[in-house]
MITI-588446 format. One record per atom (N, C-alpha, C): x, y, z; residue in one letter. Coordinates in pm, whole numbers, plus 50000, padded with zeros to 5 digits. Atoms other than C-alpha are relative to their C-alpha. Layout:
<atoms>
XYZA
...
</atoms>
This chain:
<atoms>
498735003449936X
801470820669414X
501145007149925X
498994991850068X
804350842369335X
501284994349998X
498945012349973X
807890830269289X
500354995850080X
499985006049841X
809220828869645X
499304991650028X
500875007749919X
806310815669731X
499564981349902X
500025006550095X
806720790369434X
501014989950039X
498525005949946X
810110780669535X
499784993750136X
500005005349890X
809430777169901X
498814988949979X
500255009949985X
806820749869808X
500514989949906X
499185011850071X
808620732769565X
501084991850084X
498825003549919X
811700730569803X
499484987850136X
500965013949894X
808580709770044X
499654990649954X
500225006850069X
808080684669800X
500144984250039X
499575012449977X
809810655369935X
499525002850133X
500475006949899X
808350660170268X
498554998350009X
501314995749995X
804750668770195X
499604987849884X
500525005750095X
804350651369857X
499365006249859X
500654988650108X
802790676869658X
499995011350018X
499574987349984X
802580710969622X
498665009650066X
500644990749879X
801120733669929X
500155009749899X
500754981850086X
799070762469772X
498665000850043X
501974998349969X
795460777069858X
499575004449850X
500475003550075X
793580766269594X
498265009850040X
500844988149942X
790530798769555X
498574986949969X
500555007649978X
787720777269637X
498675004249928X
501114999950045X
785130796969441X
500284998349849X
499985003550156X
786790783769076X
499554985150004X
499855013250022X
785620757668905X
500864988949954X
498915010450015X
787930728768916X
500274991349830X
499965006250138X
786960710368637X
499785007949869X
499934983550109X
786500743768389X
501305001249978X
498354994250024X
790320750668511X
500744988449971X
499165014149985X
791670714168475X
499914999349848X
499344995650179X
790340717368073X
500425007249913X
499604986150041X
791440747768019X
501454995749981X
498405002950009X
795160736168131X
499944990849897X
499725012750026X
794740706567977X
500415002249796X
500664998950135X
793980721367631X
501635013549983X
498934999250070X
796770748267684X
501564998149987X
498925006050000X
799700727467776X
500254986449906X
500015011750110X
798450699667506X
500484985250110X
499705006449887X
798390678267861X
498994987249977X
500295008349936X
796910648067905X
499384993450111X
500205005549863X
795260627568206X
499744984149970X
499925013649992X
795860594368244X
499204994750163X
499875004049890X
793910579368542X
499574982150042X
500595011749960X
793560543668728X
498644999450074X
501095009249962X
790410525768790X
499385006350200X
500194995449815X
790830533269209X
500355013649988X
500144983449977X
791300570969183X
498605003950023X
501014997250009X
788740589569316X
498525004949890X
500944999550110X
785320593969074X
499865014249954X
499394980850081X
785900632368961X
500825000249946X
498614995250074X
789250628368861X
499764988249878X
500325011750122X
787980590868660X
499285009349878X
501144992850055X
785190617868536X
501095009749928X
499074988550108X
787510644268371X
501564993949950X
498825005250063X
790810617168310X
499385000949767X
500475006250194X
791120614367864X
500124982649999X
500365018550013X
791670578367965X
500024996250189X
500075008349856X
790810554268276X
500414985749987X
499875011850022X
791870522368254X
501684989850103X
499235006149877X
794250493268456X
501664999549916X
498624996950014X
798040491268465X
500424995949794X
499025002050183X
798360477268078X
499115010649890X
500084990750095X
796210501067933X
500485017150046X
499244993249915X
797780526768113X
501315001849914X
498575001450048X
801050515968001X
499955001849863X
499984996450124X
800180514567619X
499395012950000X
500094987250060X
798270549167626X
501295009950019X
499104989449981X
801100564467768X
501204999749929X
499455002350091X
803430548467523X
499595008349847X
500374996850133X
801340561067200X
499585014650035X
500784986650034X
800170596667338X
501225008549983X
498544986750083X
801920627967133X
499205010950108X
500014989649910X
800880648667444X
501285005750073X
498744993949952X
803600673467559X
500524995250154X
499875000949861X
802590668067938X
499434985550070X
500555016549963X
801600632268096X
499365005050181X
500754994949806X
799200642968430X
500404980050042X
500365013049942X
799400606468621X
499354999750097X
501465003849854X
796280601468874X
500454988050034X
499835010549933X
797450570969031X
501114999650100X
499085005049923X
800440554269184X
501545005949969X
498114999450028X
804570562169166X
500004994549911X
499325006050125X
805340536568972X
499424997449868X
500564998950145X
802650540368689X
500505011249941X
499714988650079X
804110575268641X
501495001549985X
498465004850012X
807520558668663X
500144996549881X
500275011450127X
806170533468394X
500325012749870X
499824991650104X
805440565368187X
500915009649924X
498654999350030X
808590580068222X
500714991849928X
499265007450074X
810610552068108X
499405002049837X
500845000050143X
808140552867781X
499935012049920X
500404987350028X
808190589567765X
501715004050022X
498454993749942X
811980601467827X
500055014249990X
499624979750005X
811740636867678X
498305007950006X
501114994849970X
808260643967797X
500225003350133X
500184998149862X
807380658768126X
498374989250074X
501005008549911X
805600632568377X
499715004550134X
500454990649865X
803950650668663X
498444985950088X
500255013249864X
802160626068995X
499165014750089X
500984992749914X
799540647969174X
500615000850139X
499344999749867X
801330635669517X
500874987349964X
498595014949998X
804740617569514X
499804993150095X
500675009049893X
803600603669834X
499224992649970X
500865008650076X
801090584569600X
500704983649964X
499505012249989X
802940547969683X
499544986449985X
500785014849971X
802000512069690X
500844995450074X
499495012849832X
802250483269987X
500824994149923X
499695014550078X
802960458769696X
501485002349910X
498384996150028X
806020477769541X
500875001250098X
498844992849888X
807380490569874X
500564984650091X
499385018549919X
807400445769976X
500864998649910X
498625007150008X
810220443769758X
500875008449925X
498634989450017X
813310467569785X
500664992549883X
498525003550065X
815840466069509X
501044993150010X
498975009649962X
818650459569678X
499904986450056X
500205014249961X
817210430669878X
500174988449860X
500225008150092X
815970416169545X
500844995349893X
498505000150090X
819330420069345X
500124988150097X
499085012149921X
821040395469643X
499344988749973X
500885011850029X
817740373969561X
500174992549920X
499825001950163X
817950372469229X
501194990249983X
498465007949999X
822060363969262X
499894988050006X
500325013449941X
820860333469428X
499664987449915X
500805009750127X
819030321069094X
500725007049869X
499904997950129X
820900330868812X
499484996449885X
500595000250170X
819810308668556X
497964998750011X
501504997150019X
815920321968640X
499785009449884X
500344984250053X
814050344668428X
499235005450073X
500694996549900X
812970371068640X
498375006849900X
501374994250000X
809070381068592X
499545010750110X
500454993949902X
807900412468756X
498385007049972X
501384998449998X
804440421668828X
500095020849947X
499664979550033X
804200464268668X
500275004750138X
500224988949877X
803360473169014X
501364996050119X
498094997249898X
807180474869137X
500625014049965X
499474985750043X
809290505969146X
501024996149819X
499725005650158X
811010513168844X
501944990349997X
498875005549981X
814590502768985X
500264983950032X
501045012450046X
812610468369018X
500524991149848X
500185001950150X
812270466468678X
501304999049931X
498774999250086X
815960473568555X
500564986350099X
499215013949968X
816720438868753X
498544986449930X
501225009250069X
813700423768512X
500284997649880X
499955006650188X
813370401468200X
498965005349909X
501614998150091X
809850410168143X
498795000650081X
500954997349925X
807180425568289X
498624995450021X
501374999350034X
803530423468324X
498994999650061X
500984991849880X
800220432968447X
498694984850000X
500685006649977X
797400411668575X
499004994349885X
500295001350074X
795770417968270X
500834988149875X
499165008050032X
798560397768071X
500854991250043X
499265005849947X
799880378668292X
500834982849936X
500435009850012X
798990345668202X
501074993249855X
499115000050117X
800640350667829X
501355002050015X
498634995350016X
803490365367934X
500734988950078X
500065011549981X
803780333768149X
500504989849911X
500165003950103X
803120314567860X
501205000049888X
498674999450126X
805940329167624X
501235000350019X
498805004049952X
808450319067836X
500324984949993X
500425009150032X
809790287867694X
499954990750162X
500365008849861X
809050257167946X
501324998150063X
498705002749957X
812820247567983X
500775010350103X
499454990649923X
813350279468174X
499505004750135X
500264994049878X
813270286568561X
499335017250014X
500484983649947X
811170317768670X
500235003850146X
499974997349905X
811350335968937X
498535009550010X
501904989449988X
807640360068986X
500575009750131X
500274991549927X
807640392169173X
499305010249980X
499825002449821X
806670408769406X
498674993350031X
501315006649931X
802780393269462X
500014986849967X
500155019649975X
802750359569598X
498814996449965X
501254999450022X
798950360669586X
500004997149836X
500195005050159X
799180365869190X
500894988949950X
499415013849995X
802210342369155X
499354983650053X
500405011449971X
800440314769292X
498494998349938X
500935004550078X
797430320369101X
500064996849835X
499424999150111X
799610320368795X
500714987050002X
499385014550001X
801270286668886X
498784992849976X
501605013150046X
797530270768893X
499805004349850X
501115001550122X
796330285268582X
501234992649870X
499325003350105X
799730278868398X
500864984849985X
499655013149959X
801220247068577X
501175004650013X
498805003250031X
804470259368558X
500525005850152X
499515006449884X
806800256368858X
500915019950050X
499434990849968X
807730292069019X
500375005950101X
499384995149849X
809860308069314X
499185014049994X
500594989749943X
807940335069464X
500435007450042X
499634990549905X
808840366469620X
498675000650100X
500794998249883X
806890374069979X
500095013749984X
500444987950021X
805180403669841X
498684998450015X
501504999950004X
801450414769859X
499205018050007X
500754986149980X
798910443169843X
499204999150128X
500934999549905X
797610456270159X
498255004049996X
501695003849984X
794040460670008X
499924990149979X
500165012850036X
793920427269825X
499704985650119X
499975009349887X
795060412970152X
498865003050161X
500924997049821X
792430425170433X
498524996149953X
501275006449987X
789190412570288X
500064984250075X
500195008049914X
787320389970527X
499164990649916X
501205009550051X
786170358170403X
498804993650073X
501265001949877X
783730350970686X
499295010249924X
500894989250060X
782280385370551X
499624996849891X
501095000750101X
781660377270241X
499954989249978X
501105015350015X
780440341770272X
498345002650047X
501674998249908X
777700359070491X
499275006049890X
500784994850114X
777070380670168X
499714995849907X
500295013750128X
776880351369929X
498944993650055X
501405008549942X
774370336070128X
498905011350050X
501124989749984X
772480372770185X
500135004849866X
500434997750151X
772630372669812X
500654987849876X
499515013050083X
772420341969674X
500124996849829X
500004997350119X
771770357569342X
501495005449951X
499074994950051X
775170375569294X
500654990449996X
498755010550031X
778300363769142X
501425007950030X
499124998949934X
781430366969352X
501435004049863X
498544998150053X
784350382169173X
501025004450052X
498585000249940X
788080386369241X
500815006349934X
498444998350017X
791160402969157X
501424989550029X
498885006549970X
794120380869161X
500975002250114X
499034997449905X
796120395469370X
499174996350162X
500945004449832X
793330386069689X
501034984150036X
499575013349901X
794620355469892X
499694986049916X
500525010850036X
794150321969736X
498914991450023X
501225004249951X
791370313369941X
498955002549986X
500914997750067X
789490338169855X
499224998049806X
500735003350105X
789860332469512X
499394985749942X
500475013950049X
788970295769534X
498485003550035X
501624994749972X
784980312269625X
499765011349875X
500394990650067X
785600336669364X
499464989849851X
500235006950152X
783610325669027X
500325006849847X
498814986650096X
785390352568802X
501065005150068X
498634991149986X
789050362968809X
500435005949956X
499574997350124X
790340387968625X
500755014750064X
499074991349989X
792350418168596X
498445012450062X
501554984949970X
789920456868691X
499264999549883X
500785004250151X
789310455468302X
499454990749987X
500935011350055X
788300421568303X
498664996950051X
500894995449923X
786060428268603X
499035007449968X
500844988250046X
784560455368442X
498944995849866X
500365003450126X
784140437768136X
499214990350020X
500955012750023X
782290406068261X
498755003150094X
501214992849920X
780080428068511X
498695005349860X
500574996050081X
778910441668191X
499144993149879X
500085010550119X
778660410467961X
498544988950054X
500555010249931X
777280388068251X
498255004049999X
501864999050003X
773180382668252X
499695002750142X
500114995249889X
773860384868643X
499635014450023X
499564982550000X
772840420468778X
500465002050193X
499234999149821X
774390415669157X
501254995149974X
498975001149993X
777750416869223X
500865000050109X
498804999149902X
780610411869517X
501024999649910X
498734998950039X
783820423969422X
501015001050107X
498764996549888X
787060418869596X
501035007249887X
498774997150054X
789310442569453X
500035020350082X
500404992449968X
789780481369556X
498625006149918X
501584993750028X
786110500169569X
500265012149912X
499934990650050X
787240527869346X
499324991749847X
500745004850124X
786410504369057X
498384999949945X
501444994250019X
782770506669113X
499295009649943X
500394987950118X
782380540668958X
499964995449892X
499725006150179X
783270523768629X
498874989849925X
501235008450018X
780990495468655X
498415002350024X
500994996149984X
778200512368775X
499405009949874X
500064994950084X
778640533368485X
500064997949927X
500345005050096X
778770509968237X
498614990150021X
501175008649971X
775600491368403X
499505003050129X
500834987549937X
773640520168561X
498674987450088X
501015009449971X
770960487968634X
500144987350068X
499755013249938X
773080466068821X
500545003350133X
499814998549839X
774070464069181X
501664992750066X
498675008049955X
777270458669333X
500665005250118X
499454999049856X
778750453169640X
501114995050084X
498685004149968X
782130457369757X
500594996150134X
499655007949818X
783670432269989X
500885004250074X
499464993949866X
784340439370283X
500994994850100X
498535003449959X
787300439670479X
499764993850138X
499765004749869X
788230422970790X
499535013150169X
500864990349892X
787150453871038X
499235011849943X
500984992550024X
785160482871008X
500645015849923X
499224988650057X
788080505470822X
499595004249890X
500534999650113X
787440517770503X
501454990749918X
498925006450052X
790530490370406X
500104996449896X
500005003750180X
789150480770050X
499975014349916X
499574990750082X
790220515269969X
501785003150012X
498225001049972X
794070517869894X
500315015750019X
499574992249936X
795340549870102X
500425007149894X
498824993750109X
797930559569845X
499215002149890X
501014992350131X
795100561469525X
499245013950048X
501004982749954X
792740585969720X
501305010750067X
499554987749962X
795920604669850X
499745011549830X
500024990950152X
794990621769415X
498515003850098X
501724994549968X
791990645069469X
500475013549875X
500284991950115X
791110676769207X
500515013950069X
499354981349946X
792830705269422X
501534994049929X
498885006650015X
796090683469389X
500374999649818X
499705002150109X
795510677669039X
500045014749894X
499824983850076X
794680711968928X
501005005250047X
498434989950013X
797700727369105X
501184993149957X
499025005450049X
799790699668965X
500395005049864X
500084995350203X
798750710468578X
500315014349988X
500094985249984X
798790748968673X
501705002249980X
499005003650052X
802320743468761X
501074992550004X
499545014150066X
803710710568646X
500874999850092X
499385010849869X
804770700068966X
499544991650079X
498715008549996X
805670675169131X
500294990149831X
499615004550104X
807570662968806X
500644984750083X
499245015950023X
808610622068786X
501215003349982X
499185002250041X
812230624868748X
501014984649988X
499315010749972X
814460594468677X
501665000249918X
498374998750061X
818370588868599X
499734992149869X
499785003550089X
818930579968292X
500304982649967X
499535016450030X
820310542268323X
498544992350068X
501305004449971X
817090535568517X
498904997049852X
500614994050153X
815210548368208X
500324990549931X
499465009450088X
817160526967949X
500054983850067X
499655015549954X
817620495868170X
498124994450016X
501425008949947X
813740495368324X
499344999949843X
501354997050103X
812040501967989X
500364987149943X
499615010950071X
813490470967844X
499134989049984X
500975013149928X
811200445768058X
498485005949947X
501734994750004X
808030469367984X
499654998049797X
500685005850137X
808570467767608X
500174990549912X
500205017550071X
808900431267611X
498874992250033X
500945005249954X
805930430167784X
498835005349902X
500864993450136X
804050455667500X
500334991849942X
499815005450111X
805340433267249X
499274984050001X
501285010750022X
803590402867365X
498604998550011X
501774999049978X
800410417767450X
499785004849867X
500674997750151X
800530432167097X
499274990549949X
499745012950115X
801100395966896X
498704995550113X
501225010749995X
798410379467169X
498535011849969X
501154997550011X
795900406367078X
499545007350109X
500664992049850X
795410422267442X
500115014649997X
</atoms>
């Protein structure tokens, strides 16, 4: 691609998402992905639901809080992000004078895009003396109207280290908010947010697969519906999922969470079986749209050349990072 031709797809960026180029189809991808990687002193950060090639050549895989601390502690020049917007938002704020590059800016979530900014400012107004709690997976302009963040993985604590005397408010997943009022007791206003994978598994479906495998043990993601997780017999964050698939003497598994996680678990327990629940019709809906928009053409011409870049204003930057490293600071002290 020569400059013109450099320029005219950069200048397509915001309508396309990423950067239009013909990618020569007889290199090898993953040869040229460590090659960059090694001489821009780059990085790959990817989530759990990205497709299994890009999990296969990321330097780390892991869910929104380890995510958030590698990208806090790495002395890499360049930050690749395989996932979502706002994880490579997250890394921005954490990163200010690094470059943060997003395979496809079109790479969105349902569960950030249920609760606008501005709406949630007028919300907020409403409750002053709350403390607001936001779930990571909000944009980052979200976040600069937050006390303190945190991910499914920490939730519970960060919960927890808010003293009792103080009103919360929880956003944006009602689903996890309300599984965070049972486990913690404590009394919280909700935002009417949700994930559109979390939310389309069929529980008719997998009652039929609990009883066509009466041996497996039903696990959950939080963010699923409350109903489902009153059938689920493990809850936990993708990590924790991963971690008790591995621990457990069970070797069958239903998971409700997105199916990209399976690569992980299958790969830490090559001898166990697992089977991801299934959604309400015959879509592929327990895959979230916006993770598989990353694939290894996208990612190699992102690293080649470091576009589409994360940019953010500056008061964003300073205001959102506030909530994220009050949320590092208690997952330090509990150990997570």
């Amino acid at each position: 691609m020569n400059e013109v031709e450099l320029f005219k797809a950069a200048q397509n960026l915001d309508k396309v998402g990423y950067l239009e180029t013909d990618v020569d189809p007889t290199i090898n991808l993953e040869e040229e992905i460590n090659k960059l990687k090694k001489e821009k002193n780059a990085i790959i950060l990817a989530h759990y639901y990205v497709d299994s090639e890009i999990q296969d050549i990321a330097d780390y895989v892991g869910d929104s809080l380890g995510l958030s601390q590698m990208a806090e502690s790495t002395d890499a020049d360049l930050i690749v992000f395989a996932g979502v917007h706002f994880m490579a938002e997250t890394a921005k704020m954490l990163n200010p004078q690094k470059k943060v590059i997003l395979p496809d800016l079109k790479a969105g979530c349902s569960l950030a895009d249920s609760c606008p900014a501005p709406l949630f400012r007028k919300f907020k107004e409403k409750h002053p003396d709350h403390v607001v709690v936001s779930y990571i997976n909000c944009t980052a302009e979200l976040k600069t109207l937050t006390d303190i963040c945190c991910t499914s993985t920490n939730a519970v604590k960060i919960i927890e280290s808010i003293p009792e005397d103080k009103k919360i408010i929880f956003a944006p997943d009602k689903n996890l908010g309300a599984y965070l009022v049972k486990k913690t007791g404590r009394d919280m206003i909700l935002w009417n947010g949700a994930c559109m994978v979390h939310e389309i598994f069929s529980a008719e479906k997998i009652t039929k697969l609990m009883i066509r495998h009466p041996e497996a043990k039903f696990i959950a993601h939080p963010e699923c519906e409350p109903h489902l997780l009153e059938k689920a017999e493990y809850i936990a964050s993708t990590s924790g999922l991963i971690k008790f698939t591995q621990e457990s003497e069970a070797d069958t598994f239903i998971v409700a969470t997105e199916a990209g996680i399976l690569h992980e678990m299958q790969k830490r327990s090559p001898n166990k079986t697992f089977i991801p629940a299934p959604p309400e019709n015959q879509c592929a809906c327990n895959e979230c749209p916006h993770m598989k928009r990353n694939n290894m053409e996208k990612l190699y011409t992102a690293m080649k050349y470091e576009l589409p870049e994360v940019i953010l204003p500056n008061w964003i930057i300073e205001d959102g990072r506030k909530c994220i490293d009050r949320m590092l600071d208690v997952s330090a002290k509990a150990g997570l």
